[in-house]
C-alpha positions as CSV (number, residue, x, y, z in Angstrom):
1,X,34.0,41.7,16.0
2,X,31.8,44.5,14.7
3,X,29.0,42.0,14.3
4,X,28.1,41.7,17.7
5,X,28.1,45.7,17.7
6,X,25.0,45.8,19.6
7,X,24.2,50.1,19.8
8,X,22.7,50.7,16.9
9,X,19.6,52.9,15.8
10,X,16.4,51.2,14.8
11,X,13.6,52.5,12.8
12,X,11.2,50.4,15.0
13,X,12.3,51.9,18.1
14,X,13.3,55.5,17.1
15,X,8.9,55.1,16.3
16,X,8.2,53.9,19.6
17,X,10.3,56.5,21.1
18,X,8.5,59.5,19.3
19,X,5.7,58.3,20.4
20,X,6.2,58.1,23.9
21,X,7.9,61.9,23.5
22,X,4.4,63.0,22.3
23,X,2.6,60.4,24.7
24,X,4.1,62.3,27.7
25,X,4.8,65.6,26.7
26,X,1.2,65.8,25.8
27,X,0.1,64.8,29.3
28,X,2.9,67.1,31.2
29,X,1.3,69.9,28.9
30,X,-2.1,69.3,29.6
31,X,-1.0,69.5,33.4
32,X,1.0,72.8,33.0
33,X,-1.9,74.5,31.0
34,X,-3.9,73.6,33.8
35,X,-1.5,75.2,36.6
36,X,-0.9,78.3,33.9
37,X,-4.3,79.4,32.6
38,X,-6.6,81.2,35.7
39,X,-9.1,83.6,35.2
40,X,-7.3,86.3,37.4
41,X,-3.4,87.3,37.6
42,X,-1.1,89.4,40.0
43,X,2.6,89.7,38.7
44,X,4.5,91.3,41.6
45,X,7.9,93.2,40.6
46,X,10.3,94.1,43.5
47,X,13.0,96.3,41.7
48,X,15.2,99.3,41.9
49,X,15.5,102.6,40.6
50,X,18.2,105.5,40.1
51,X,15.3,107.8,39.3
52,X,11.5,108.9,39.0
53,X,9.5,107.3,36.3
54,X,6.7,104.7,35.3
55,X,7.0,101.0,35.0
56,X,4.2,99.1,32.5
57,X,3.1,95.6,31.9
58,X,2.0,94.6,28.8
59,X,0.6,90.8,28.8
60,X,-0.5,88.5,26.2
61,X,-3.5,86.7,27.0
62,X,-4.5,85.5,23.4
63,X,-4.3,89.1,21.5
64,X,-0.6,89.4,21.2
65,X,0.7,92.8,22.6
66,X,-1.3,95.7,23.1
67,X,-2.8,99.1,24.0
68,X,-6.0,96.8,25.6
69,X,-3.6,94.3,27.7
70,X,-1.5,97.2,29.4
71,X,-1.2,98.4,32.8
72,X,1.0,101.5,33.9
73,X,2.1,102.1,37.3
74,X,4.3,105.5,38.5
75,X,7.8,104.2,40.3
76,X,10.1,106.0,42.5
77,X,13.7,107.0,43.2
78,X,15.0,103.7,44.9
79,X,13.2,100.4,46.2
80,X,9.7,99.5,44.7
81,X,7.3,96.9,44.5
82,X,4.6,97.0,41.9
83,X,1.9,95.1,41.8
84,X,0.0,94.1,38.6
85,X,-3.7,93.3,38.3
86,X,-4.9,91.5,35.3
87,X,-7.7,88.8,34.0
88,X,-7.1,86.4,31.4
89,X,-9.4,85.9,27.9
90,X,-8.4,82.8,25.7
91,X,-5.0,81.8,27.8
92,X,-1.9,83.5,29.5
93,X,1.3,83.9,26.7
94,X,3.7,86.2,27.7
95,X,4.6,89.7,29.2
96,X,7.1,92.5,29.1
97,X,7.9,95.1,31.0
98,X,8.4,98.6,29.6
99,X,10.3,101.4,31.1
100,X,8.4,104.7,30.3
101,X,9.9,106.9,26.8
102,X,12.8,106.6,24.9
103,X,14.5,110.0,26.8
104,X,15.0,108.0,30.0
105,X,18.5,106.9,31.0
106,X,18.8,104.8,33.9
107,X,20.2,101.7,35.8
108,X,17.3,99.5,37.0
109,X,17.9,96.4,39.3
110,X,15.2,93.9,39.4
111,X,15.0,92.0,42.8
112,X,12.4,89.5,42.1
113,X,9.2,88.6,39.8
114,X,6.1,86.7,41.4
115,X,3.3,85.3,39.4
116,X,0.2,84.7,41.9
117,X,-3.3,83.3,40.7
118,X,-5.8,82.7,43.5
119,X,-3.0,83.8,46.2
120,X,-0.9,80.8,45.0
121,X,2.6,81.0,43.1
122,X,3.0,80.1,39.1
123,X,6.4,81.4,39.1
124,X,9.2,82.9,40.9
125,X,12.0,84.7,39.5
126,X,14.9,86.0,41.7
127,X,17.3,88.4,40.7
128,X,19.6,86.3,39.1
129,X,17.2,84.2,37.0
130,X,15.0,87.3,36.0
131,X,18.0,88.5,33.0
132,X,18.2,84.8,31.5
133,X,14.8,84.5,30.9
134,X,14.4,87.6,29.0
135,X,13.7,86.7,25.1
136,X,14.3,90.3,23.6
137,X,14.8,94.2,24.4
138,X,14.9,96.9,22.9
139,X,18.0,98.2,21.1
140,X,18.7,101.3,23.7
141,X,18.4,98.6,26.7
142,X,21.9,96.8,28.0
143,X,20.9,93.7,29.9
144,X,24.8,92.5,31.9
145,X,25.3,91.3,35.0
146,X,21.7,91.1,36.7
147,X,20.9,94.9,35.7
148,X,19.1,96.6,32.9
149,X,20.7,99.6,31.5
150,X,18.8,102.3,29.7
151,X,20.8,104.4,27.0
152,X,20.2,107.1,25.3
153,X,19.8,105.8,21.6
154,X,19.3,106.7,17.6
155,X,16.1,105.6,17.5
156,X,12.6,105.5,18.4
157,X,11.8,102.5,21.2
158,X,10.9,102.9,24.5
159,X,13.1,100.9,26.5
160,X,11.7,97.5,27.4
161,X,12.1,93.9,28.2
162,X,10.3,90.7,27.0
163,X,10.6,87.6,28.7
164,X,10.1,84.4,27.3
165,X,6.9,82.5,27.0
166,X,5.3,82.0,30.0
167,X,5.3,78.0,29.9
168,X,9.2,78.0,29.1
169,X,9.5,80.0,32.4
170,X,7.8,77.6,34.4
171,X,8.9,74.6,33.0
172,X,12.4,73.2,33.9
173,X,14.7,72.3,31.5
174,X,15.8,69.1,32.9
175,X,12.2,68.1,32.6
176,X,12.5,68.6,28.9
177,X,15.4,67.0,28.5
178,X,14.4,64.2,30.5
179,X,11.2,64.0,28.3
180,X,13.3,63.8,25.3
181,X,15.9,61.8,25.9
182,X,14.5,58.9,28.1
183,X,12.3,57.1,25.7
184,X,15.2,56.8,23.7
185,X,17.3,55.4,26.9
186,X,14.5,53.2,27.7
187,X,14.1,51.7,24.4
188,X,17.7,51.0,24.0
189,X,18.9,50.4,27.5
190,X,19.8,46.5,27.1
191,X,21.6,46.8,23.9
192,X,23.4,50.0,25.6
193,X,24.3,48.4,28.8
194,X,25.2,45.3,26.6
195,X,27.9,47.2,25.1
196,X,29.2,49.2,28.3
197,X,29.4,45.7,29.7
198,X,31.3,44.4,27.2
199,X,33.4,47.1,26.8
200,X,34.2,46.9,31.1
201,X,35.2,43.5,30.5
202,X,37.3,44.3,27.4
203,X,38.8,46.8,29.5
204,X,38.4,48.9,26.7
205,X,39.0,52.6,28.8
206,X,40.0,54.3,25.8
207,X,36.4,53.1,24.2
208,X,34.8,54.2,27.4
209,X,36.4,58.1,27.1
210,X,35.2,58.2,23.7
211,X,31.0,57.0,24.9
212,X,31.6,59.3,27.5
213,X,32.8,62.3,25.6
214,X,30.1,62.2,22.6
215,X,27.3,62.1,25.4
216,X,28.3,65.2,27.0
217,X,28.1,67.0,23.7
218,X,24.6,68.5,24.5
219,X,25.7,69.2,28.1
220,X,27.1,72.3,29.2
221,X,30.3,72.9,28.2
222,X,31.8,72.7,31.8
223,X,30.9,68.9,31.7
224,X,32.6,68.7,28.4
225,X,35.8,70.2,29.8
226,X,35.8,67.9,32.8
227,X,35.5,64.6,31.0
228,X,38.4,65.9,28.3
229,X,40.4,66.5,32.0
230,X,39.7,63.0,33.4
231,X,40.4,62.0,29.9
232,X,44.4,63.9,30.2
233,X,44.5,62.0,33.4
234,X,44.1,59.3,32.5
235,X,46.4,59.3,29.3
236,X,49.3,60.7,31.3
237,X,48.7,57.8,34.1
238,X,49.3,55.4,31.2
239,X,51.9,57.3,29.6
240,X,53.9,57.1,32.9
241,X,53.4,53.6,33.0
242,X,54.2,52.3,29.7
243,X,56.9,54.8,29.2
244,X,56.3,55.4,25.2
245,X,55.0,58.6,23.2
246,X,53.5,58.3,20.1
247,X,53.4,61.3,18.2
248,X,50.8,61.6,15.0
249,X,49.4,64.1,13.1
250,X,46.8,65.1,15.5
251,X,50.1,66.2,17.9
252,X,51.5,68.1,15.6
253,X,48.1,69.9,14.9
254,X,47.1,70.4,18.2
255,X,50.5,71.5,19.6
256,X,51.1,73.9,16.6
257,X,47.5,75.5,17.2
258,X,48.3,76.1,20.7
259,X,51.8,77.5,20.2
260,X,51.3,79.7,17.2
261,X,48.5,81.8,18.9
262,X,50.0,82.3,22.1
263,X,53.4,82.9,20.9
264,X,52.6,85.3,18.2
265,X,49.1,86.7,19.8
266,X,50.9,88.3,22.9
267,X,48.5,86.9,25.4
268,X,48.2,89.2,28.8
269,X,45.7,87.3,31.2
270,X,44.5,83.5,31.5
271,X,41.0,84.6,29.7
272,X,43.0,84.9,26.6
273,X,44.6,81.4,26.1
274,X,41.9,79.5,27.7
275,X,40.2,78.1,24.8
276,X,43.4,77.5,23.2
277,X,44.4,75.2,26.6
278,X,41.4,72.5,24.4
279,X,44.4,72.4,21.7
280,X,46.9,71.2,24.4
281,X,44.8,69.0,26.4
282,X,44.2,67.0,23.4
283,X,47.5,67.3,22.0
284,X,48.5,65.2,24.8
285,X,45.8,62.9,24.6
286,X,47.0,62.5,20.8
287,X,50.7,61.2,22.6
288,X,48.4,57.7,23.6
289,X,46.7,57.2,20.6
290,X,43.4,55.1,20.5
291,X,44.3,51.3,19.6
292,X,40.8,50.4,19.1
293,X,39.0,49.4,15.2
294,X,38.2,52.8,13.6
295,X,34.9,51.1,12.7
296,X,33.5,50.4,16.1
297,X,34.7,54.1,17.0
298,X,32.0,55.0,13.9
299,X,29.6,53.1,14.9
300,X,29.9,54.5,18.4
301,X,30.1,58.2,16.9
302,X,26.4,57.4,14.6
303,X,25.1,55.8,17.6
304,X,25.2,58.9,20.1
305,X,24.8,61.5,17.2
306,X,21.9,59.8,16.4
307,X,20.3,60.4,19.5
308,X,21.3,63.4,20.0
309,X,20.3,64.5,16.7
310,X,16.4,62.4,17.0
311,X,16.3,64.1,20.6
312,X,16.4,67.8,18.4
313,X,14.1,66.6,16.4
314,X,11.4,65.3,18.5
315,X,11.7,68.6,20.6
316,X,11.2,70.5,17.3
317,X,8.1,68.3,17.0
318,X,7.0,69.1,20.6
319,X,7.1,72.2,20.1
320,X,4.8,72.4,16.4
321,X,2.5,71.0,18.2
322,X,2.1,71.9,21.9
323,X,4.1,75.2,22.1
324,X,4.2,77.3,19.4
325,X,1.3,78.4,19.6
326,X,2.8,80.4,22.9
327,X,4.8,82.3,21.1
328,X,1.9,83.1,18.3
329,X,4.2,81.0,15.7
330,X,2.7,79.1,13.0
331,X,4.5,76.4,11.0
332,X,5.1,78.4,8.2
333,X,6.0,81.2,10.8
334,X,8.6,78.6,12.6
335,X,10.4,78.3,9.0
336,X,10.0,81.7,7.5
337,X,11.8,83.1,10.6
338,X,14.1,80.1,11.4
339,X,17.6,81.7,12.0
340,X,15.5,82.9,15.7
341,X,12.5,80.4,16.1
342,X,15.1,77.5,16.4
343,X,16.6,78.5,19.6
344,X,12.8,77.6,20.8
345,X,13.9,74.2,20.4
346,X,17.3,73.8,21.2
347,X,17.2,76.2,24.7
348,X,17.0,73.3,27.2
349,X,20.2,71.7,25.5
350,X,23.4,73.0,27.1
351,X,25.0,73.2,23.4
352,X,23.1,72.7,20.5
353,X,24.4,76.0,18.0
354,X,22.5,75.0,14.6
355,X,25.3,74.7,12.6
356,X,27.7,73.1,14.8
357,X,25.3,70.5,15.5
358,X,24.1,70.2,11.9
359,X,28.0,69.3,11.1
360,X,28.3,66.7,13.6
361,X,25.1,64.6,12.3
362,X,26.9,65.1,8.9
363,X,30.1,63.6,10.0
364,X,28.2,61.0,11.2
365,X,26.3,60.3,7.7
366,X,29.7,60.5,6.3
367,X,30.8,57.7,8.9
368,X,27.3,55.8,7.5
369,X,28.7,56.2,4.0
370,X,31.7,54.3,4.7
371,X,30.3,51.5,6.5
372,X,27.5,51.3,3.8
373,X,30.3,50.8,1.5
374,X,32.2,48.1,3.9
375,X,28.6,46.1,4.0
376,X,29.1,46.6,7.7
377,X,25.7,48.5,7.6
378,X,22.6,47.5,5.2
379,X,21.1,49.8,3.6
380,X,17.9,50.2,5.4
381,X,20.2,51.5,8.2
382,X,22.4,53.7,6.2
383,X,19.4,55.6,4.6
384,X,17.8,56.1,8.2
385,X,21.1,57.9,8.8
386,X,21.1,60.4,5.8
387,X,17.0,61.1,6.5
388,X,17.9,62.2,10.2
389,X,20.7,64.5,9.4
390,X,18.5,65.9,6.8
391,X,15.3,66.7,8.9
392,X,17.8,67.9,12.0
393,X,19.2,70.3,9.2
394,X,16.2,71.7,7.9
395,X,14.6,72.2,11.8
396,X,17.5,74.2,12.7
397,X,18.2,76.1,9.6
398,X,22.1,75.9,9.3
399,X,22.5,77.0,5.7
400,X,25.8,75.7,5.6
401,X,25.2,72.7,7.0
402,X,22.9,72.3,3.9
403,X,25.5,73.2,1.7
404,X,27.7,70.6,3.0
405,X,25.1,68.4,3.3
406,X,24.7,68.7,-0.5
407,X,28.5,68.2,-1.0
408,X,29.1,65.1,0.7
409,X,25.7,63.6,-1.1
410,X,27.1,64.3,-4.4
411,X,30.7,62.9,-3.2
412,X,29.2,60.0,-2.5
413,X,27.7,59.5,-5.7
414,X,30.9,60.5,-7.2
415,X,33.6,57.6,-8.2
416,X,36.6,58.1,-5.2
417,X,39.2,58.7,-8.3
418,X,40.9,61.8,-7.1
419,X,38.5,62.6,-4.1
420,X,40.9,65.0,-2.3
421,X,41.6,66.7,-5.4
422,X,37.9,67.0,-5.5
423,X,37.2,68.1,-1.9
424,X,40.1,70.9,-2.9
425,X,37.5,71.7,-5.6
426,X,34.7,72.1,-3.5
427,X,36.3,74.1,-1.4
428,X,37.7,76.6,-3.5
429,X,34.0,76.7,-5.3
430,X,32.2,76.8,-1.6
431,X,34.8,79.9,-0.3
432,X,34.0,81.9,-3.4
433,X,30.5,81.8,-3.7
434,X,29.8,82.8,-0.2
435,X,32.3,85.8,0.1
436,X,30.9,86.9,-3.4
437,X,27.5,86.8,-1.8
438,X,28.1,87.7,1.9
439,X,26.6,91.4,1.6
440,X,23.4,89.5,0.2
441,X,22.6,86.3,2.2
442,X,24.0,87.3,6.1
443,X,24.0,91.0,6.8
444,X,25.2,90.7,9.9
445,X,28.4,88.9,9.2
446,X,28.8,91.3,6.0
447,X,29.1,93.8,9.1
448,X,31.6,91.6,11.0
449,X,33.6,91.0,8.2
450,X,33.5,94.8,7.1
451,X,34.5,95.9,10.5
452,X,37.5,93.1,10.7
453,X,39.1,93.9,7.7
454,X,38.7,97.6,8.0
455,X,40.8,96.8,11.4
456,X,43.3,94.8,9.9
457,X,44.6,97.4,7.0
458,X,45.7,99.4,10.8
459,X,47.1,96.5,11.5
460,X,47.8,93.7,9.2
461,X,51.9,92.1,10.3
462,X,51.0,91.4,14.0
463,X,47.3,92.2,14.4
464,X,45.9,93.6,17.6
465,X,46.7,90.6,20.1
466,X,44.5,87.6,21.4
467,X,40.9,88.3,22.6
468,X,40.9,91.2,21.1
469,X,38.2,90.7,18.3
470,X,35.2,91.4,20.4
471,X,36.6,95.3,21.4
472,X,37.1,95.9,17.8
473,X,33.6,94.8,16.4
474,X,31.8,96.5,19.2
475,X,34.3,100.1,18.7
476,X,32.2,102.9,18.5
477,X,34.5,104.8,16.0
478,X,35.6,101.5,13.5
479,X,31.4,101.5,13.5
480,X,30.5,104.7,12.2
481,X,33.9,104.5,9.9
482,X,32.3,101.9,8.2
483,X,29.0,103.4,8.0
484,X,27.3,101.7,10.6
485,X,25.2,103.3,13.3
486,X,24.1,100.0,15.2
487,X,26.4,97.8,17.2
488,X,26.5,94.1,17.4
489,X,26.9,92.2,20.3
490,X,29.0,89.7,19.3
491,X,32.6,88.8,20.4
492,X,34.0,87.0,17.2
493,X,33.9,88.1,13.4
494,X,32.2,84.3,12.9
495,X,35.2,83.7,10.0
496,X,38.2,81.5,12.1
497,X,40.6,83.0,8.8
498,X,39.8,86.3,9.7
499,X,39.7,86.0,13.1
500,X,43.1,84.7,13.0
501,X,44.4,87.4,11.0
502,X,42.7,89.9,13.3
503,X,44.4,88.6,16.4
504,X,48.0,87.5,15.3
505,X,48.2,89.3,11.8
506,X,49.3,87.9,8.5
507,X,52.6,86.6,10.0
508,X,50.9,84.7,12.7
509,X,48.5,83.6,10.2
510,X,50.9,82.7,7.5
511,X,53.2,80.5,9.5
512,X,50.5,78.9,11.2
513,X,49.5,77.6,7.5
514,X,53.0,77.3,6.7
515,X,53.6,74.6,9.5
516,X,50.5,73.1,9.1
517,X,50.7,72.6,5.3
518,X,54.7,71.1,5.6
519,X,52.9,68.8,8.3
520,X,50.7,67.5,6.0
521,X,52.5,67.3,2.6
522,X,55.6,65.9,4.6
523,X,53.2,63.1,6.1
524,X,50.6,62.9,3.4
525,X,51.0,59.1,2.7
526,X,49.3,59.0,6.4
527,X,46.2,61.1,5.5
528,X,43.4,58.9,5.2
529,X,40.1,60.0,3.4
530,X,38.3,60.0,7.2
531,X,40.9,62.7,7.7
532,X,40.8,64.9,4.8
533,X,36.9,64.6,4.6
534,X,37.2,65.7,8.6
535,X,39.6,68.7,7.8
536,X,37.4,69.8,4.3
537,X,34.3,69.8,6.7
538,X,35.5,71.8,9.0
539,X,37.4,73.8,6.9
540,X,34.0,75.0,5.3
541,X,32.8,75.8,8.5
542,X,35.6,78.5,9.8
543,X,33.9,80.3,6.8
544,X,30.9,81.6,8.3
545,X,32.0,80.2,12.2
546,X,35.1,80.8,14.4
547,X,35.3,77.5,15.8
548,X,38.6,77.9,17.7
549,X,36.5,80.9,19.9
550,X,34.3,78.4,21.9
551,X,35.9,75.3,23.8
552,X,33.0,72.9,23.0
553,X,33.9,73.1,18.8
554,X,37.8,72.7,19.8
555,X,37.1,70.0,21.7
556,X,35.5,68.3,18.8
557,X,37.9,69.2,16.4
558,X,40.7,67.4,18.1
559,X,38.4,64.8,19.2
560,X,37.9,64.0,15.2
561,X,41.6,64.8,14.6
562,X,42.2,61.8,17.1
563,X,39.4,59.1,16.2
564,X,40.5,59.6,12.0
565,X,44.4,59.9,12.6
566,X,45.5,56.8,14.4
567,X,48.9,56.0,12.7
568,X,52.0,56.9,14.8
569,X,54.5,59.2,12.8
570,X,57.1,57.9,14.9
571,X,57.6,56.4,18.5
572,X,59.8,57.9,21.8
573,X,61.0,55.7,24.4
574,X,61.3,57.1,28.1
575,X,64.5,55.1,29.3
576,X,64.3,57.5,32.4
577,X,63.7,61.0,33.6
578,X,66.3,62.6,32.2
579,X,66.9,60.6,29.2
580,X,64.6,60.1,25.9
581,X,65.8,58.2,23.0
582,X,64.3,57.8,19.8
């Protein structure tokens, strides 16, 4: 029974687990500021050269960047080690590396960075850990595959790198995550195991997929993938056995999202259909459905979120106090220049993107909202819910997850008389406002946008083909066509619509909507409100994201899909290999 539910978040302990957070961080910081502040420095850089020029340091040691905290040293054609020699005032930040003026053009390999105080190591970078802890360089700089490329440019920089603060280098990111998550492990390990137990003894292995899938969320997507594989395993292993498919909604979605785009979006290697593989896996998945109660899938869902979401937060809070002060941010700073001080606190997490994140602690508030309403939570419970999807918005800044946060507050106020017809509303309304107000509030997807639909009047029947939306944003010509001189580096217009029509054109697009809308009106008497409130979320979202781009957000969306559409349309029966009756 859902009363003897026993993962649940508590007030009481989400208190005690901030607390030991700070507790501990606050003693493996003390430690590290030990190890990182010396009176005397060496930074040793073994590199590479394709031509005569200078290499300079510029380090922060409590005065920011500067003329006073620089050191310049001549390199040569070919194989170099230079050898830095600096003293610390208040405490070591962060350096950068600069490669002489803005005339040079150049491929530069760096082999290795040493950081020695007192002929002992604070850090060692080698050549393929050097480029991913870079932070920022300048705009005539290419950092790809282990090398730094120097480019001729329109503009006035001298080409250079900056790393990362100094204690972000040194400290490992499973240490971080370990410091955030384990308090909250510790502090509900009995009820956890509890549950695991009972769900072992249940034999509840659908249950266990589901646990298992929502905890790899933060990890890297690789992880992600594997459990949705031994999750396809094990689905067709019971297929076999019980020799009935059950097709739902979530089939027909997945299956048509997968067939549309590689029919229509003349795919030519592996690289382009491999995201849309997600839609397949889990439209096969969707053939077993989950026989379990909806509400302990919920409960399961806010559970995991919850942590999750908490685990942001308290490294948001970690670094206010311990951190920022590293990267010379302020609290005001933090928020006044959120859209890039968030990745601060979200860069030890495998996946944490602001919004996507943001949307799944809403859907879990929206899961709190209908167990408040079922008195299967009280309300002590249910408001802890909405004040931790709030406060993991507002530390990461997703503007639209505000926006929907908004939405499904007032929805909930609002009587549930006509509730999709109001979601329809919202949506219309929401779509709208932001395209009427793109070219004021997000520049850089103004650009995208611009660039894509400038592309698509070439092209607008069959579009330019899959994968192609990344060549077509960074074209040189389409660019300066449009009036723009910079280039962005990004491989997606961040708008799924567009995107869509980019790829397979406006016949691709149209019957993709086509099916999917007969679909739904021809099976709308199955379309509960955990379904359309799924779809109008994420709907909202392939606004300002392309969802369908990245494998983690497709494997969400089908995981949803599945967890809110659980009614079988109708039911084959495998009499033997080579016949199927209905």
């Amino acid at each position: 029974m859902l009363e003897t539910f026993k993962m649940k978040l508590s007030t009481k302990k989400i208190a005690y687990s901030f607390l030991l957070i700070l507790v501990t961080t606050f003693l493996y910081n003390s430690y590290y500021d030990y190890k990182i502040n010396n009176s005397n420095y060496t930074l040793s850089v073994n590199s590479t050269h394709a031509a005569d020029g200078k290499l300079e340091l510029y380090y922060d040691v409590g005065y920011g960047f500067s003329e006073s905290g620089k050191i310049e040293s001549k390199i040569i054609k070919g194989q170099n080690k230079t050898i830095f020699n600096f003293n610390n005032k208040i405490f070591f930040k962060k350096f950068r590396l600069d490669f002489g003026d803005n005339e040079r053009v150049e491929e530069i390999t760096i082999h290795s960075i040493i950081l020695q105080s007192a002929n002992k190591d604070i850090l060692f970078l080698k050549q393929s850990e050097v480029l991913k802890n870079v932070q920022f360089f300048s705009p005539n700089v290419e950092v790809k595959n282990d090398k730094i490329k120097i480019v001729k440019g329109d503009n006035l920089f001298d080409p250079y790198i900056e790393f990362k603060s100094i204690n972000r280098i040194i400290i490992p990111s499973w240490i971080n995550i370990l410091i955030l998550f384990l308090p909250f492990l510790v502090f509900n390990l009995m009820s956890f195991c509890k549950e695991i137990y009972s769900i072992i003894l249940k034999r509840e292995i659908d249950v266990f997929f589901i646990i298992l899938f929502l905890i790899s969320i933060p990890l890297k997507e690789s992880l992600t993938t594997f459990v949705a594989i031994l999750w396809l395993c094990y689905i067709i292993f019971i297929l076999i056995r019980s020799k009935t498919i059950e097709i739902n909604l979530t089939t027909f979605v997945c299956f048509s999202l997968f067939l549309i785009p590689v029919l229509l979006g003349r795919p030519s290697n592996y690289n382009q259909i491999n995201i849309l593989l997600s839609f397949l896996i889990f439209g096969i998945i969707s053939i077993y459905p989950i026989k379990r109660d909806f509400i302990k899938i919920q409960r399961i869902y806010i559970f995991i979120i919850g942590i999750i979401s908490l685990a942001i937060i308290a490294s948001w809070l970690n670094y206010i106090i311990y951190y920022a002060n590293y990267d010379d941010v302020t609290l005001y700073g933090y928020f006044n220049n959120i859209k890039w001080t968030n990745e601060n606190i979200r860069e030890w997490f495998g996946f944490s993107h602001p919004a996507y994140m943001s949307v799944f602690s809403i859907i879990g508030m929206f899961f709190s909202f209908e167990s408040y309403k079922r008195k299967i939570i009280d309300k002590k419970n249910f408001i802890l819910n909405i004040l931790i999807t709030f406060v993991l918005i507002v530390v990461l800044g997703s503007r639209i997850a505000l926006l929907l946060f908004l939405i499904m507050i007032t929805l909930f106020v609002l009587p549930k008389i006509n509730y999709k017809k109001m979601l329809f509303i919202f949506f219309i309304i929401t779509s709208i406002g932001i395209l009427s107000t793109i070219n004021k509030i997000d520049i850089i997807r103004h650009q995208l946008w611009s660039l894509s639909l400038s592309a698509i009047k070439e092209k607008p029947l069959m579009g330019y083909g899959l994968g192609s939306s990344k060549n077509l944003i960074s074209n040189k010509e389409l660019n300066h066509k449009n009036g723009y001189v910079s280039f962005l580096n990004l491989n997606h217009p961040h708008n799924q619509y567009i995107n869509y029509i980019l790829e397979i054109g406006l016949l691709g697009f149209g019957v993709l909507i086509t099916l999917l809308l007969i679909i739904h009106f021809k099976y709308k008497e199955e379309i509960n409100i955990n379904y359309s409130t799924l779809l109008f979320i994420w709907c909202i979202l392939s606004i300002i994201e392309s969802p369908f781009e990245t494998s983690k957000p497709t494997f969400l969306f089908c995981f949803f899909l599945i967890i809110t559409s659980q009614s079988a349309i109708f039911k084959l029966i495998i009499k033997s290999p080579f016949k199927i009756l209905r």
